[in-house]
Each structure stands twice: as structure tokens, then as C-alpha cells.
SEDRENBA-784844 format. One record per residue: residue number from 1; residue in one letter; x, y negated, z negated of N, C-alpha, C in turn. Coordinates in steps of 0.001 Angstrom, whole numbers, plus 500000, padded with zeros to 6 digits. Example, Ala and Ser with C-alpha at 12.3 -4.5 7.8 and 13.67 -1.06 7.14 Angstrom:
! SEDRENBA-784844
{atom 1 'A' {513190 505690 492200} {512300 504500 492200} {513200 503300 492200}} {atom 2 'S' {512850 502250 492920} {513670 501060 492860} {512900 499970 492130}} 
***
This chain:
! SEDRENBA-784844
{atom 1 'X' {418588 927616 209970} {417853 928736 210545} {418032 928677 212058}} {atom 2 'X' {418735 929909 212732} {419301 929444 214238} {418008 930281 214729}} {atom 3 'X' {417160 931092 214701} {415920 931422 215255} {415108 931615 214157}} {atom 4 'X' {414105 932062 214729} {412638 932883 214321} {412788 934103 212898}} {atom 5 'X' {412374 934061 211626} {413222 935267 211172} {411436 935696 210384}} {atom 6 'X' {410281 935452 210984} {409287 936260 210648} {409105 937425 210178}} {atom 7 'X' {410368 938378 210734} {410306 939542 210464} {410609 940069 208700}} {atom 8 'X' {410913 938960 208291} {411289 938605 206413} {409682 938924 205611}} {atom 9 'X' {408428 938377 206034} {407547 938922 205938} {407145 940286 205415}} {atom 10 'X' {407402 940846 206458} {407400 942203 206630} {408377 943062 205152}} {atom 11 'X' {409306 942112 204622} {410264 942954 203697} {409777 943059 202036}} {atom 12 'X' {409936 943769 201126} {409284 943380 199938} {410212 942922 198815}} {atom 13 'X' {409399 942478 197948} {410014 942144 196858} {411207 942896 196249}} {atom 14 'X' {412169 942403 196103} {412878 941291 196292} {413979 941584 197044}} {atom 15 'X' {413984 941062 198379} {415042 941707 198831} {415865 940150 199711}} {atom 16 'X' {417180 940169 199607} {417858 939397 199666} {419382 939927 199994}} {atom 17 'X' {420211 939016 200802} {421635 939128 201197} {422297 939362 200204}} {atom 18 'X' {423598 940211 200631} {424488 940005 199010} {425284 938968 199285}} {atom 19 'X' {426044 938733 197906} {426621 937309 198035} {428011 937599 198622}} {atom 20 'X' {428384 936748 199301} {429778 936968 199735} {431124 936920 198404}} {atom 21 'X' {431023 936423 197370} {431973 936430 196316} {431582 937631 195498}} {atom 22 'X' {430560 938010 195321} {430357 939347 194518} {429211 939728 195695}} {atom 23 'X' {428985 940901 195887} {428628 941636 196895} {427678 942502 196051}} {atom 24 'X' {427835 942698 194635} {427275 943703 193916} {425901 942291 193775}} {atom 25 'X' {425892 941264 193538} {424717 940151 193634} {424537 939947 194949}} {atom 26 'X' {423018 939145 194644} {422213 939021 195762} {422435 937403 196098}} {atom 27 'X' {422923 936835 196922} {422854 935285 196954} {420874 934673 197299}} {atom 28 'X' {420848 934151 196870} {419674 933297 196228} {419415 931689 197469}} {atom 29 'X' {419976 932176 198558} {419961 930899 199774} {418733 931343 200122}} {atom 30 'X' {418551 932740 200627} {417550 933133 201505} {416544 934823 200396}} {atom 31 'X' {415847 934892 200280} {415541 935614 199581} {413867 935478 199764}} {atom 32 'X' {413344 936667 199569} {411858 937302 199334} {411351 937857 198567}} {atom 33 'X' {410041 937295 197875} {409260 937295 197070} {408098 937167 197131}} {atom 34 'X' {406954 937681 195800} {405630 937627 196153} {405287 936660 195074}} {atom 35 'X' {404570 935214 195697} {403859 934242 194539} {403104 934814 193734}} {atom 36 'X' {403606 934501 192503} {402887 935072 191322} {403110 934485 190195}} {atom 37 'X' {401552 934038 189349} {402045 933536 188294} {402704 934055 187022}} {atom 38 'X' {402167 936127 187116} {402885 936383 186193} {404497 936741 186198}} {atom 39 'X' {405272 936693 187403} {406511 936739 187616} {406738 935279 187276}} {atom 40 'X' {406606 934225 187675} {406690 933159 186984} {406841 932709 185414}} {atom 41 'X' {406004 932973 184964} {405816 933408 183422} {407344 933428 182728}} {atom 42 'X' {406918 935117 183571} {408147 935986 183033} {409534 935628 183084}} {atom 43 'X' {410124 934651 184364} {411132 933903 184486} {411577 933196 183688}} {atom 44 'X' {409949 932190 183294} {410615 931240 182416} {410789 931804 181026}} {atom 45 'X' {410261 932735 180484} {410671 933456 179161} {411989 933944 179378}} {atom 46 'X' {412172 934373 180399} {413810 935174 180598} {414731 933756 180718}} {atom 47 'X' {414214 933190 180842} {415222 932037 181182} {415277 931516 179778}} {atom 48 'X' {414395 931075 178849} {414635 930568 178237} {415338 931150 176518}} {atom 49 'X' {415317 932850 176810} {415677 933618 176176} {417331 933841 176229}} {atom 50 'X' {417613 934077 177388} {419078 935003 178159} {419463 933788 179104}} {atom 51 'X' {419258 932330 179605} {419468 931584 180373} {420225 932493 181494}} {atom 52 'X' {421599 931388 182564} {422182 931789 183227} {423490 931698 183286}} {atom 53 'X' {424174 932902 183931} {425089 933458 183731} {426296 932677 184520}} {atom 54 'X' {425608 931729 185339} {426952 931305 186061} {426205 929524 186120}} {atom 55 'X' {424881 929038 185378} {424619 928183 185191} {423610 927538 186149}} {atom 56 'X' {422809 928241 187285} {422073 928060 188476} {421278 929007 188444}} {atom 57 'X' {420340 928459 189671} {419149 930093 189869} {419812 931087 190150}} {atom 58 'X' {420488 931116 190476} {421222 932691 191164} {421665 933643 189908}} {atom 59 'X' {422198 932941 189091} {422831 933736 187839} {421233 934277 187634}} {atom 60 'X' {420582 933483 187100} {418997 933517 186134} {418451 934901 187184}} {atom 61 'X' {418181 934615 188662} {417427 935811 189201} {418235 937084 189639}} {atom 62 'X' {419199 936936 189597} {419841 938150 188964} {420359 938773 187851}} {atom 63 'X' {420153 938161 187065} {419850 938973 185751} {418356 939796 185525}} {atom 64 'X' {417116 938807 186171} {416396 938934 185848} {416200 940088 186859}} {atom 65 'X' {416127 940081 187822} {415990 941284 189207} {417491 942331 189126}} {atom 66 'X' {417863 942357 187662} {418844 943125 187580} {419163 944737 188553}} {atom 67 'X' {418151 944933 189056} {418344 946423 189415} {418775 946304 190920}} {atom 68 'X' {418852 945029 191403} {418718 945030 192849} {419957 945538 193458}} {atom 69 'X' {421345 945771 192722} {422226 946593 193582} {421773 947634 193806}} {atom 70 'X' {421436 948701 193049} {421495 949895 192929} {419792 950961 193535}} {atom 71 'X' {418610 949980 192996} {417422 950528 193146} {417213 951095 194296}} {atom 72 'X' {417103 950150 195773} {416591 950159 196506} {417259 949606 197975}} {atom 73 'X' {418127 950587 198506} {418992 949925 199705} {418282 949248 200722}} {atom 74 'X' {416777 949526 200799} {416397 948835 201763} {416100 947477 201471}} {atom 75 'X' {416204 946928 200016} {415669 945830 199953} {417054 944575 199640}} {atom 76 'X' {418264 945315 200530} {419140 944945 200821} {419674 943688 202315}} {atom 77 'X' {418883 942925 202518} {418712 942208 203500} {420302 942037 204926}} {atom 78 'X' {420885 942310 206000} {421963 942300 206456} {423058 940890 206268}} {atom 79 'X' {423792 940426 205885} {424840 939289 206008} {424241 938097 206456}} {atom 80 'X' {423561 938805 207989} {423148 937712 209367} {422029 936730 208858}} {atom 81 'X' {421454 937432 207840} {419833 936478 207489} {420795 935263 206152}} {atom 82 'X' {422077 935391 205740} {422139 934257 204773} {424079 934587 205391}} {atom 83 'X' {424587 933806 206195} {425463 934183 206639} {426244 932867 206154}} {atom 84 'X' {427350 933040 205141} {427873 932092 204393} {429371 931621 205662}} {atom 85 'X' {428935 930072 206170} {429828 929253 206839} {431015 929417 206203}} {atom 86 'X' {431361 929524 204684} {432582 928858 204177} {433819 930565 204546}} {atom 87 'X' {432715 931517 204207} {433150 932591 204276} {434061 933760 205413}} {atom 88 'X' {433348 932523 207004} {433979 933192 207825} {435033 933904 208327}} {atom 89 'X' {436046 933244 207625} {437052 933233 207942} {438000 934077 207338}} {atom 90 'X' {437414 934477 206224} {437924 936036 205723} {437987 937442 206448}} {atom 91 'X' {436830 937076 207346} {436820 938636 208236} {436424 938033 209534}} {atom 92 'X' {437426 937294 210392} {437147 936936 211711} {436836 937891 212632}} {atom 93 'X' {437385 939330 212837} {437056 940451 213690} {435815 940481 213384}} {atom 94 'X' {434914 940520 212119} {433619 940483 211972} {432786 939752 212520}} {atom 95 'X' {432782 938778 212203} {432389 937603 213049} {432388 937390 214280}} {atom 96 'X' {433475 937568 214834} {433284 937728 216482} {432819 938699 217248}} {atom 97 'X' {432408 939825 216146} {431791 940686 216700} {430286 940916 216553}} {atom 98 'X' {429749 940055 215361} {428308 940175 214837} {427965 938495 214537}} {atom 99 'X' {428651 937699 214526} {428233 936373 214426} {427183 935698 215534}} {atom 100 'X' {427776 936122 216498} {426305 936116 217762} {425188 935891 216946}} {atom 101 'X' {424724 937334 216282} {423601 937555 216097} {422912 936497 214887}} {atom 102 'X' {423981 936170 214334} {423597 934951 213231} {422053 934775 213284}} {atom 103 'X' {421280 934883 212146} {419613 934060 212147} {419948 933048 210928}} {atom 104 'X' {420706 933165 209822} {420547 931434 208958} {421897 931611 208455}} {atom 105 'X' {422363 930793 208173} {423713 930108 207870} {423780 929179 206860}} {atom 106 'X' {424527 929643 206025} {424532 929079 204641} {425717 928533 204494}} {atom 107 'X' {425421 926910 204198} {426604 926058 203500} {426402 925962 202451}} {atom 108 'X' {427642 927055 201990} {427938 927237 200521} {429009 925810 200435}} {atom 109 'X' {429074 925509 198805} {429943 924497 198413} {429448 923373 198147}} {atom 110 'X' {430343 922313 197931} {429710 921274 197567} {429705 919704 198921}} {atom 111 'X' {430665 920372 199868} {430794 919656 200792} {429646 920580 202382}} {atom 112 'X' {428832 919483 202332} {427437 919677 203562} {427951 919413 204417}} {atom 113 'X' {427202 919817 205663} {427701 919053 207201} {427490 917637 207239}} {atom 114 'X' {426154 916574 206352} {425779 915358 206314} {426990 914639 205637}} {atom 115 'X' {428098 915438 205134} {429486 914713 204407} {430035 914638 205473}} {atom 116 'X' {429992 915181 206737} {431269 915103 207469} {430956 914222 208546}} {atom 117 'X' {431530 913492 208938} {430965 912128 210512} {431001 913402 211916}} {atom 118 'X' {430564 912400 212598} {430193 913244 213693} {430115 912203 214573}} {atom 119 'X' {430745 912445 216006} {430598 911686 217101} {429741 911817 218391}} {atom 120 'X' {428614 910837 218352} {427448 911448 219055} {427637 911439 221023}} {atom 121 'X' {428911 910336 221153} {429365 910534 222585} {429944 911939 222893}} {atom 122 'X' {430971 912819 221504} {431665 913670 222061} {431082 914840 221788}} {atom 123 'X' {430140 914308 221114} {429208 915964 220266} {430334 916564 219252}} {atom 124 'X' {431335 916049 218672} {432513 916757 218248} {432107 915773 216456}} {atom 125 'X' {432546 917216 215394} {432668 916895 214185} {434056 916510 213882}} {atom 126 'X' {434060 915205 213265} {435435 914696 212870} {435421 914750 211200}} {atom 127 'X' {436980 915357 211239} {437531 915624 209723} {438859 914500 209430}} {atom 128 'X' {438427 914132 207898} {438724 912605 207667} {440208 913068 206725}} {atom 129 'X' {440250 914310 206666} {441127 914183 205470} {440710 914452 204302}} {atom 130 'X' {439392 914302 204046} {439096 914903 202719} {437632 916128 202927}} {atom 131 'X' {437566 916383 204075} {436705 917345 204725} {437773 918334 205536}} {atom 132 'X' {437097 919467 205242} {438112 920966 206176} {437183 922069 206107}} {atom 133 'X' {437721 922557 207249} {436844 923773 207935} {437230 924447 209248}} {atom 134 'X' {436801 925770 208934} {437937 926711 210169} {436965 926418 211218}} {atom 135 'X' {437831 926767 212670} {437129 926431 213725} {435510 927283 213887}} {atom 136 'X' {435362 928609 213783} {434127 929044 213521} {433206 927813 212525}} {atom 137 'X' {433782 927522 211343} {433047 926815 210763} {432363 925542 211198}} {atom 138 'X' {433710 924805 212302} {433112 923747 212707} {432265 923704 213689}} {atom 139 'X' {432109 925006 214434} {431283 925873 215234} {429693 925442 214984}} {atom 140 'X' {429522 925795 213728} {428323 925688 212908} {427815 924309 212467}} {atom 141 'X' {428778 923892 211457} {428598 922105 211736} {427956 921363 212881}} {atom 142 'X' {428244 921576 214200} {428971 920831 215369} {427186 921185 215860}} {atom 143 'X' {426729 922445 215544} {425361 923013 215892} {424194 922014 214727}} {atom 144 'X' {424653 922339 213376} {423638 921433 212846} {423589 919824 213205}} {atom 145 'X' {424882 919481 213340} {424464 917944 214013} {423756 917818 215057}} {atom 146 'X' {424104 918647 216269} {423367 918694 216894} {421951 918734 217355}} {atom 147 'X' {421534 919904 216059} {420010 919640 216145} {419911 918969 215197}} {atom 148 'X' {420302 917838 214567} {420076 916479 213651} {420033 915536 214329}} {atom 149 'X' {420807 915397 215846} {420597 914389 216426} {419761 914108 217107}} {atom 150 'X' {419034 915569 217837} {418409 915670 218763} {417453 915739 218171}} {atom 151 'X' {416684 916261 217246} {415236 916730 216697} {414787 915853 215658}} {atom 152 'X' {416007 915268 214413} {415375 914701 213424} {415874 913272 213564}} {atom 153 'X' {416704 912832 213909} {417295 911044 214350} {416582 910717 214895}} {atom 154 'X' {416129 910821 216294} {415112 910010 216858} {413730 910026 215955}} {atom 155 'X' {413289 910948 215206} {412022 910547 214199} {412541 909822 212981}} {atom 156 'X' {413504 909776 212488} {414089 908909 211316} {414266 906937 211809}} {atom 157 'X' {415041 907061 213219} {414820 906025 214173} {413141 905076 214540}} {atom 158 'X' {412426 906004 214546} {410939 905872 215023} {410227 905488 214004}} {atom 159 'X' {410346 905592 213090} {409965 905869 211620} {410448 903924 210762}} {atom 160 'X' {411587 904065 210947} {412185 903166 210041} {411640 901534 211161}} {atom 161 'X' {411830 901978 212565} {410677 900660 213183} {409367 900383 213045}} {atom 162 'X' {408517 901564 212921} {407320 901679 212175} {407478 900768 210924}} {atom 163 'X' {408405 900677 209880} {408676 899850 208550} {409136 899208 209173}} {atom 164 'X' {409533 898724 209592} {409900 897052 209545} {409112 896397 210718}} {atom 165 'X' {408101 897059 211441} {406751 896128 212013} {405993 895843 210964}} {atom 166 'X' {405039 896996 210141} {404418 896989 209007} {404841 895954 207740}} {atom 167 'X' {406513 895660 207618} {406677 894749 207071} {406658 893289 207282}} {atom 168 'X' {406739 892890 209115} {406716 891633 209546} {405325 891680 209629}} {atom 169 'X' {404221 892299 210435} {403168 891981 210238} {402958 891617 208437}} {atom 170 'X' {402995 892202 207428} {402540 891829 206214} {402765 890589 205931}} {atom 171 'X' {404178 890044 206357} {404806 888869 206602} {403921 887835 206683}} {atom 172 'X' {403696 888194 208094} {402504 887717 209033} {401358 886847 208302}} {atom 173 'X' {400720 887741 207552} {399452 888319 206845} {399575 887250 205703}} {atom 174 'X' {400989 887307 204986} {400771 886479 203803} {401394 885333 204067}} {atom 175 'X' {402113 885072 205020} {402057 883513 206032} {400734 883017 206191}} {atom 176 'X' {400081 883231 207215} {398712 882897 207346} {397993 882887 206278}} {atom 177 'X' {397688 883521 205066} {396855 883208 203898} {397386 882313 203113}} {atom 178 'X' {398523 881600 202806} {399001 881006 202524} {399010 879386 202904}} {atom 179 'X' {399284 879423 204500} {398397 878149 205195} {396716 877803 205064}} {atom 180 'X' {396393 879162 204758} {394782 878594 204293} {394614 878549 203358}} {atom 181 'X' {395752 878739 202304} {394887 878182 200686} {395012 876446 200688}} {atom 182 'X' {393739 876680 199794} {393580 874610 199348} {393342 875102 197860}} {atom 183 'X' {394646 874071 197649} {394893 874399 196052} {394775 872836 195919}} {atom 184 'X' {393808 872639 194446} {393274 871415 193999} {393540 871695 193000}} {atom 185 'X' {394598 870187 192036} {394531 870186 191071} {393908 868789 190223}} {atom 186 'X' {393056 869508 189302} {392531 868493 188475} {393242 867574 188048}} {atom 187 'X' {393031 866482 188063} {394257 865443 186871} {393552 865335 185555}} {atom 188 'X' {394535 865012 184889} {394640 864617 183498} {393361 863561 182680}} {atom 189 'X' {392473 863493 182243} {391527 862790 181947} {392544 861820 180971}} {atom 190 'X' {392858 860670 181170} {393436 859458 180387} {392474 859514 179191}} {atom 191 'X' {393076 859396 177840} {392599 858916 176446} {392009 857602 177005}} {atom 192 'X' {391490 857053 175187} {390598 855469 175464} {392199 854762 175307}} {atom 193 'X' {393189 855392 174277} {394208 854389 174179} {394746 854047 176047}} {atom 194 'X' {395184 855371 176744} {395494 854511 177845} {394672 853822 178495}} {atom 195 'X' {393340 854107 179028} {392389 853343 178871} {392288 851518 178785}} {atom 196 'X' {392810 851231 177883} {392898 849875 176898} {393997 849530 177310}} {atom 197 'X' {395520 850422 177080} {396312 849485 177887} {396301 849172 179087}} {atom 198 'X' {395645 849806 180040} {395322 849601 181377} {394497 848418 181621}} {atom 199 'X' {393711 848303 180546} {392959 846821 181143} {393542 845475 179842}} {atom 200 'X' {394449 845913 178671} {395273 845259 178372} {396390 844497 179603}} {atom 201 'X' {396132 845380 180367} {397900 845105 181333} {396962 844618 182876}} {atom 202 'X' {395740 844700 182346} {394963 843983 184161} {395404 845089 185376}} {atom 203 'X' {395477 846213 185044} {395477 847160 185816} {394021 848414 185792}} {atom 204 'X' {392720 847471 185949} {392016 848056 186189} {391599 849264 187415}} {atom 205 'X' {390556 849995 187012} {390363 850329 188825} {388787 849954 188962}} {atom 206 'X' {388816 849057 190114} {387687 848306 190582} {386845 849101 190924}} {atom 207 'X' {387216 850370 191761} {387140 850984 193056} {386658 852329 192436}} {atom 208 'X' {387091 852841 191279} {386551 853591 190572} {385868 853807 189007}} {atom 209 'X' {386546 854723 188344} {385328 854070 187184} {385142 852921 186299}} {atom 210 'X' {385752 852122 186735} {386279 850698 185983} {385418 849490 186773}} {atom 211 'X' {384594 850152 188033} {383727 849682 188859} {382822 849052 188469}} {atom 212 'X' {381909 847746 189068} {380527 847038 187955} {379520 847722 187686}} {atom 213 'X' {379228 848991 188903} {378498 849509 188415} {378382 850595 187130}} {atom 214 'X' {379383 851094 187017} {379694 851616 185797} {379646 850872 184517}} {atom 215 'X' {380504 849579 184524} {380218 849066 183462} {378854 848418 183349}} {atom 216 'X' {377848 848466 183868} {376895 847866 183745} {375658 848989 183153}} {atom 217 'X' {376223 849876 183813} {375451 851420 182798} {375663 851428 181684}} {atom 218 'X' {377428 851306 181267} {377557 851283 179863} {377076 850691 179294}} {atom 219 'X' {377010 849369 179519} {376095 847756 178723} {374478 848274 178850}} {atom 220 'X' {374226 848870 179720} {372841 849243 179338} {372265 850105 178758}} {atom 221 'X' {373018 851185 178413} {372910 851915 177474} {373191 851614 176049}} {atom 222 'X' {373869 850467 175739} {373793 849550 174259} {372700 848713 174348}} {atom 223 'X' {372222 848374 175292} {371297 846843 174968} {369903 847446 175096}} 
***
């Protein structure tokens, strides 16, 4: 979106660009509509009745908004509001004469500007050999990196140090709780058999319960 296109508001249902490969359809990048659940509804019954014609939303809402060549020219939106990058280059006199005015720009295809590298010293989009695009096109590219570098990198940058403080402090956090646990483990209560071999083998404990005073409780509790 290269400006402000509020004025879309203002347009009614359903009015949308035509597509640059068929012109008699509406391309489905940029398009206007009124939220509704019973158009909703109705979609998904049409959809699930007549599906789509070319296998995407675009087939599905033009079948379904079938009348939109013919009904209503005003609800015919100009080129400039969904202005297909790949397309330029079919009618360059066009373009250099109304591309100025460009308000959104559509990368059609399967190759994005985020496929192609970009050099942030030269501001220049580099093509590897398995990326291509006419110079208008790289025109456009060369603009979305641009405001990718400038507007959304430094918050993606800002963001990802935010995570990895949040992760050393946690660090932190379960370091320190860790130095303060006191983990005690019980031992094993010895049977009477070990017991017996222990003072079979004169390896009493004096010092603990094998002590006189202990045995002298025991003896007094028999006698």
C-alpha cells in the first residue's frame, strides 16, 4: 500500500480491480465488502456446492459475485488500487504514464520480494539466477525493502533482544533457585539381618544407635 486509500470506504459492495489475466474477473488482492454473516453463510454453501474454478478465493468469489463484469461499472475499482508488479511490463507506455499514481501493488506469483536478497549498503535488489524481474518491477521490490528495512527490521531487531534478555534473566532465575534448594535424602533403614552382621563383624556404631544409651532402653524395656 504506497499511500492512504480511505477513499475504498466510501465504495460499495463489491467492487474490486479487474484482473490483469482476465479483465472480464475481478482480482481478489484488494477488494470491498460489507461484514456479514449472512453473505458468509452463503459463501460457504456456494462453496461447498459449485467449489472453485481455478482452485483459490478468487475463482469461489467470482463465481459467486458473478454479475460483477457487467452490473455495475462503477463498482469497477481503477488498475492503480491493485496494480499487478508482474504485469508491468506488458504495457510500459502505461505505466509510465499512470504508474506515478500507483496506491497498492500486487505481487502476483509465487516468487515475493522476501525471496529475493537485498543489499542494505546499496539499497539495490540482487537477482541470484533463480529470481527475475523487469526494471519497473525491481522499482517496486527495491521500495518494499525499503520500507522493510526502515519500518519493520529495526522492530523485529528490538524484539528478538527483548527474547533473549527475558531468556537470560529466566536463566538467571532458575540458577539462583537452584543454589537454594536443600535436597535431603533419607537413607535406607538397614534390616535386623544387616544389623547382626554389623555387630557380627564389630562394626558397631557407638556414636549412634548402637550407643549405651540406647541399648540400655532396650534392656529396660524387657526387664
Amino acid at each position: 500500500v504506497l499511500c492512504n486509500v480511505d477513499e475504498l470506504f466510501d465504495r460499495e459492495e463489491f467492487s474490486a480491480a479487474p484482473d490483469s489475466g482476465w479483465p472480464d474477473c475481478f482480482n481478489s488482492g484488494v477488494f470491498v465488502f460489507r461484514p456479514s454473516l449472512k453473505t458468509y453463510n452463503l459463501l460457504l454453501r456456494f462453496a461447498a456446492e459449485h467449489g472453485s474454478f481455478d482452485g483459490g478465493d478468487q475463482g469461489l468469489l467470482n463465481s459467486f459475485f458473478s454479475n460483477w463484469a457487467t452490473a455495475d461499472i462503477g463498482k469497477h475499482l481503477p488498475f492503480l488500487y491493485n496494480l499487478s508488479s508482474s504485469a508491468v511490463y506488458t504495457y510500459i507506455p502505461a505505466f509510465n504514464h499512470f504508474g506515478r499514481d500507483a496506491k497498492v501493488v500486487h505481487f502476483l506469483g509465487a516468487t515475493k520480494p522476501w525471496n529475493y536478497k537485498y543489499n542494505l549498503q546499496t539499497k539495490r535488489v540482487m537477482q541470484d539466477g533463480t529470481t527475475s524481474g523487469s526494471f519497473h518491477q525491481l522499482s517496486f521490490l527495491a521500495l518494499w525493502w525499503n520500507i522493510y528495512s526502515a519500518s519493520i527490521l529495526p522492530l523485529l531487531e528490538k524484539l528478538q533482544k527483548m527474547e533473549e534478555s527475558e531468556s537470560e534473566e529466566c536463566k538467571n532465575e532458575v540458577a539462583h533457585s537452584v543454589s537454594e534448594l536443600s535436597i535431603h535424602f533419607k537413607p535406607e533403614e538397614p534390616s535386623p539381618e544387616d544389623e547382626r552382621r554389623k555387630w557380627e563383624e564389630g562394626r558397631m556404631d557407638y556414636m549412634g544407635k548402637d550407643a549405651f544409651e540406647h541399648i540400655k532402653k532396650k534392656l529396660d524395656a524387657f526387664l
